[in-house]
N, C-alpha and C positions, 0 to 999 in steps of 0.2 A: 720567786720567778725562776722555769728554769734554766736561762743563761748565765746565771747572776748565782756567787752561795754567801754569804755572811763570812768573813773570817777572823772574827773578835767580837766580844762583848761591846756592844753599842754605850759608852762613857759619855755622861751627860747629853750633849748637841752633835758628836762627830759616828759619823758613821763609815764604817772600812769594810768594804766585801770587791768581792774579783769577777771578773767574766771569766766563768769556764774555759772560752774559746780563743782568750787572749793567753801567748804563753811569750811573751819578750816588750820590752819596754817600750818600743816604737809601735808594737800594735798597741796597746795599752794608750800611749798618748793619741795614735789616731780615734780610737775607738771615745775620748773624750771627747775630742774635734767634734768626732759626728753627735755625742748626748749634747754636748753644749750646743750646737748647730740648731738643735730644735726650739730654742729658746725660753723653754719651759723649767731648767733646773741650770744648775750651773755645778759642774763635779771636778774633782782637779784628781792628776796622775800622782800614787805614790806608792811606796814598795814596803812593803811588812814579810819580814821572815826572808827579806830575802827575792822576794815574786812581788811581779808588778801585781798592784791594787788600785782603786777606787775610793776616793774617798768625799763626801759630803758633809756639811754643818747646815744645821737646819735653825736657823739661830732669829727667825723673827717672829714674832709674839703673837704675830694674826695668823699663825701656821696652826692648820687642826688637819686630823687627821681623814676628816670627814669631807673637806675640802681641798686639800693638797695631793695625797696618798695616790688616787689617779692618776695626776697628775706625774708626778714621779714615775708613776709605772707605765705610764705611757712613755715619756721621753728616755726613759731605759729598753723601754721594745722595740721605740722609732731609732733608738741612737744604733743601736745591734743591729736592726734589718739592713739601716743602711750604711753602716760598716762590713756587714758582710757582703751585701752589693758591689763594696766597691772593690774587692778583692784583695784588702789588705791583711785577711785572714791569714794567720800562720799555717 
C-alpha cells in the first residue's frame, strides 16, 4: 500500500509497519483512532527503532487471506483518508 511500508520481518501472527505520513507519536495514536474507527481490524500504536509504528496480530484460525486481506486494506485506506481529513497530519 502506498501510505503504509513494512518495517520488520512479519514473526509468526504480529505485524509492525509505519505510515509514511505519520512522523510523531500523537499523530501515530490519532491515526489508530481513525483505522480502529472503521470497525473492520483493530491495530494498536508502538515504536520500533525508535519511530512511531503500527502494529497488528492476526491470531484467529478463520482468518484466510482470501477472505480477510480486503478487508485489511480497506480499513487501512478508510483509516489514512480520514486522518488526513481531519488535519492531524504532521
Amino acid at each position: 500500500m502506498p501510505d503504509y511500508e513494512l518495517i520488520c520481518p512479519v514473526n509468526l501472527n504480529i505485524v509492525l509497519f509505519k505510515a509514511k505520513a505519520v512522523l510523531t507519536d500523537a499523530d501515530n495514536k490519532s491515526l489508530v483512532a481513525h483505522i480502529n474507527k472503521t470497525g473492520k481490524i483493530f491495530i494498536t500504536p508502538t515504536k520500533y527503532a525508535g519511530q512511531p509504528a503500527l502494529r497488528v496480530a492476526v491470531c484467529n484460525w478463520m482468518t484466510t487471506i482470501e477472505d480477510d486481506l480486503a478487508a485489511v486494506f480497506e480499513a487501512l485506506s478508510e483509516g489514512m483518508a480520514s486522518y488526513l481529513k481531519s488535519g492531524k497530519a504532521s
